[in-house]
N, CA and C atoms as an extended XYZ file, in Angstrom:
183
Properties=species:S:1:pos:R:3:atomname:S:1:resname:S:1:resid:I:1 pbc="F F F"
N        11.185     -119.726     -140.530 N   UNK     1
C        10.595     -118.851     -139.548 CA  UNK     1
C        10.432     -119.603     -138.230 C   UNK     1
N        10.997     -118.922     -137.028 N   UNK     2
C        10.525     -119.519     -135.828 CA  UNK     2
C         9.520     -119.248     -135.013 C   UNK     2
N         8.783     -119.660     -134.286 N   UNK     3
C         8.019     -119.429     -133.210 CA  UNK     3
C         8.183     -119.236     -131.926 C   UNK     3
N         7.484     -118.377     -131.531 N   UNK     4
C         7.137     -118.062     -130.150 CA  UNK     4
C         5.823     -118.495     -129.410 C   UNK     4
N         5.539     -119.531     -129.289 N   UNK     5
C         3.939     -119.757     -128.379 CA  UNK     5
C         3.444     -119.772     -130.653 C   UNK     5
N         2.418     -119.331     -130.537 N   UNK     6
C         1.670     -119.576     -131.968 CA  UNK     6
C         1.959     -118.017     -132.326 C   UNK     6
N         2.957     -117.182     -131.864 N   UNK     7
C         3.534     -116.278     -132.503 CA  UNK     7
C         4.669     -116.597     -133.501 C   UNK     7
N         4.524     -115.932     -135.127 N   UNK     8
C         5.562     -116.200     -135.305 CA  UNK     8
C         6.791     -115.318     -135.483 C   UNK     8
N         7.959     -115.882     -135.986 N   UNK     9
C         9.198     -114.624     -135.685 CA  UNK     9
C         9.904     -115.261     -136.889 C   UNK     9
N        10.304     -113.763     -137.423 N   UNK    10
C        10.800     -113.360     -138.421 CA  UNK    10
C        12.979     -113.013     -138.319 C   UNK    10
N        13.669     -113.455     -138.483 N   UNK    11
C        14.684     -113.500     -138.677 CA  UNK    11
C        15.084     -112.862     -139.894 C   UNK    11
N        16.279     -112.008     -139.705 N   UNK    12
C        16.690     -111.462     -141.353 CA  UNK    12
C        18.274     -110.982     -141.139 C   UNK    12
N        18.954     -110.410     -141.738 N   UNK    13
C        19.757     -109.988     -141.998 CA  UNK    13
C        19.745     -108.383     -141.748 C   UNK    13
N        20.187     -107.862     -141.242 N   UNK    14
C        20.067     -106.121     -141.366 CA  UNK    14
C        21.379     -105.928     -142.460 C   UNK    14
N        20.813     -104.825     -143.546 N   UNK    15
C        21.897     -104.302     -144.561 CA  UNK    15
C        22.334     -103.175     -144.435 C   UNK    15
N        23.704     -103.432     -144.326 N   UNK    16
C        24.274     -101.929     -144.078 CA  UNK    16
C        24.972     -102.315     -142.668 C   UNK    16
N        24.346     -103.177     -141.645 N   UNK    17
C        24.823     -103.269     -140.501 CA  UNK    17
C        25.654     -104.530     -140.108 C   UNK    17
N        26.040     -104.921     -139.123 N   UNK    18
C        26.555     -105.656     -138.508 CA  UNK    18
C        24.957     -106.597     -138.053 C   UNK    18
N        25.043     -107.795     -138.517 N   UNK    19
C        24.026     -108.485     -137.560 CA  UNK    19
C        22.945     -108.684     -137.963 C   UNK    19
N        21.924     -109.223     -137.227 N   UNK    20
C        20.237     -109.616     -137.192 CA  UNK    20
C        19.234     -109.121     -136.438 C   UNK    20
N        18.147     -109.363     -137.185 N   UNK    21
C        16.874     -108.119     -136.294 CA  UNK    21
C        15.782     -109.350     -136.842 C   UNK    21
N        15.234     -109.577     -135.375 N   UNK    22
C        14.188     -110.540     -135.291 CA  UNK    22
C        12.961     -109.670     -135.261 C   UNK    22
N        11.551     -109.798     -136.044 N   UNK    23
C        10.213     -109.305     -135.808 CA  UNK    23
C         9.383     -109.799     -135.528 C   UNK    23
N         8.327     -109.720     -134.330 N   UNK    24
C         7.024     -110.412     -134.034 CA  UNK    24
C         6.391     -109.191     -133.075 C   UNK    24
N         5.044     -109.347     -133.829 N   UNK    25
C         3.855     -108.695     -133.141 CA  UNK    25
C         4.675     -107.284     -132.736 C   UNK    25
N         4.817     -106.786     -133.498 N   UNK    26
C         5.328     -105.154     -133.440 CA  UNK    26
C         6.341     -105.427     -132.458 C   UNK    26
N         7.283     -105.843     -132.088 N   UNK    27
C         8.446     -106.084     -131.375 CA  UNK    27
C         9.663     -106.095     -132.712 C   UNK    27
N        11.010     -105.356     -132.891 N   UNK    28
C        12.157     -105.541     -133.203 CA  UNK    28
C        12.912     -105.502     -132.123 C   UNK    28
N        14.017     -106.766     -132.119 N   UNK    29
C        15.129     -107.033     -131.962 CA  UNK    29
C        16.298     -106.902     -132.600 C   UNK    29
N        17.745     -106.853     -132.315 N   UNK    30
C        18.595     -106.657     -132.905 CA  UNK    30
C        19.679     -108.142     -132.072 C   UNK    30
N        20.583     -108.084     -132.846 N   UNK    31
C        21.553     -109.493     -132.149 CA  UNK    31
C        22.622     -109.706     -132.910 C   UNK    31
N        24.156     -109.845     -132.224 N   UNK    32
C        24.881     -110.605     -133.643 CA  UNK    32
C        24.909     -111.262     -134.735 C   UNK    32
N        23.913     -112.672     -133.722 N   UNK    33
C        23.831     -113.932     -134.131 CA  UNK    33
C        22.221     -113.586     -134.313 C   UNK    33
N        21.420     -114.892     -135.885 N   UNK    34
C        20.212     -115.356     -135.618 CA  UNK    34
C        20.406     -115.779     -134.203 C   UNK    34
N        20.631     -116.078     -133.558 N   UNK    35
C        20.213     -116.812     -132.564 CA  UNK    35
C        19.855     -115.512     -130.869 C   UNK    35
N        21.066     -114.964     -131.370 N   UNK    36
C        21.138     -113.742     -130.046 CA  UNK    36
C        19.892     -113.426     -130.081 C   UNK    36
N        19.713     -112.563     -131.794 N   UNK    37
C        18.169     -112.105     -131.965 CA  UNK    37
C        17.094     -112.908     -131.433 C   UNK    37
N        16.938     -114.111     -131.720 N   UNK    38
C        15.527     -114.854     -131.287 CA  UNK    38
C        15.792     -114.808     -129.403 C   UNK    38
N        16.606     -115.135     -129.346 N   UNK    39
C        16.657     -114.954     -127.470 CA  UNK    39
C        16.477     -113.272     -127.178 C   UNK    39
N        16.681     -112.410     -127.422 N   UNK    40
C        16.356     -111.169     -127.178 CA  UNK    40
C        14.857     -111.119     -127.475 C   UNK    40
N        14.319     -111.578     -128.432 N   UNK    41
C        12.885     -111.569     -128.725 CA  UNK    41
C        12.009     -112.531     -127.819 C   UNK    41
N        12.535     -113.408     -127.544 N   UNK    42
C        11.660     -113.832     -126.509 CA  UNK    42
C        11.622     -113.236     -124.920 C   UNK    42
N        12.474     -112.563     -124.534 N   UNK    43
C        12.221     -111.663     -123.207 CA  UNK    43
C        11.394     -110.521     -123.739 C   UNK    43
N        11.398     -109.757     -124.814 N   UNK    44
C        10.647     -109.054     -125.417 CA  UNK    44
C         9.482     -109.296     -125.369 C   UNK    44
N         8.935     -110.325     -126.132 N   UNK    45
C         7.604     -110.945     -126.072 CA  UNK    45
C         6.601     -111.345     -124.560 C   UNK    45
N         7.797     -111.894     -124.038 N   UNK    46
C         7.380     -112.240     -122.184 CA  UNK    46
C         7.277     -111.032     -121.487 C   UNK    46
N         7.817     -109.786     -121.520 N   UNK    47
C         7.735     -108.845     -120.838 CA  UNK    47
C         6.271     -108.131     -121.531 C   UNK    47
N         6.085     -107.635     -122.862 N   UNK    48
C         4.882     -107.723     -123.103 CA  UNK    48
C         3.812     -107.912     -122.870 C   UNK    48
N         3.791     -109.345     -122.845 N   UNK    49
C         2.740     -110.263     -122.207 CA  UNK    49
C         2.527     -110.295     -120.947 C   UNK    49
N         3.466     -109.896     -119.832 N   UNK    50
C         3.156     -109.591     -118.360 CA  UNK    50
C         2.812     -108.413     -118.144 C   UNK    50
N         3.483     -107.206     -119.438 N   UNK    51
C         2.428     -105.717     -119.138 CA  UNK    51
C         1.028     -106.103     -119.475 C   UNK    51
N         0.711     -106.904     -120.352 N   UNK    52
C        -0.467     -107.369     -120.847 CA  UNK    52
C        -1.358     -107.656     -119.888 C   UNK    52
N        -1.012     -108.612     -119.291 N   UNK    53
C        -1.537     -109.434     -117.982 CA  UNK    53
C        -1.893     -108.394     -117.046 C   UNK    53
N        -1.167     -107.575     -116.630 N   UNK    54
C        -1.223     -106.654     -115.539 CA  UNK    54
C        -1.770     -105.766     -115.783 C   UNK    54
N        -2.256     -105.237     -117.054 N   UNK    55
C        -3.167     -104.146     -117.308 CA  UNK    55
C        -4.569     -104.539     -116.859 C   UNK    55
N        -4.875     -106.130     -117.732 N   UNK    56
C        -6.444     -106.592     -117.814 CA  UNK    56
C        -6.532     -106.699     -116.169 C   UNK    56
N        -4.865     -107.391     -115.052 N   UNK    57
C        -5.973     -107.108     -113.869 CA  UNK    57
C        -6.271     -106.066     -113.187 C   UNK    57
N        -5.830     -104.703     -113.440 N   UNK    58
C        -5.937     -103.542     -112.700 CA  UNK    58
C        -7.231     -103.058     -113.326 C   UNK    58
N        -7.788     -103.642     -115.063 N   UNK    59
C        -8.946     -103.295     -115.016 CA  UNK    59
C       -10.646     -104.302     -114.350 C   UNK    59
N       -10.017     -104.981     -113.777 N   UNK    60
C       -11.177     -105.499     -113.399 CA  UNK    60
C       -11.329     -105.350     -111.953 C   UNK    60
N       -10.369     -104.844     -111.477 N   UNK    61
C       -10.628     -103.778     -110.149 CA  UNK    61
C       -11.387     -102.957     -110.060 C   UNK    61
């Protein structure tokens, strides 16, 4: 299993399909490669985390 920050990520096989589907913190990815998948999951995760960011500061406005 790999990590993201102290997130972790889940790598697998998709059956039936072509390829890999990475999971963390309610995020799926899809990718050729393990590897595509974990790089797709980490812009996933970062974009997240900046809606994240940007919510808490519009509420303390």
């Amino acid at each position: 299993m790999k990590r993201i920050g102290r997130k972790s990520v889940k790598i697998f096989k998709i059956q039936n399909r072509k390829g890999y589907a990475a999971l963390c913190s309610d995020c799926l990815t899809e990718g050729r490669t393990p590897a595509e998948a974990f790089s797709r999951m980490e812009k996933a995760v970062a974009r997240i985390e900046r809606k994240l960011s940007e919510a808490k500061k519009k509420k303390k406005r």
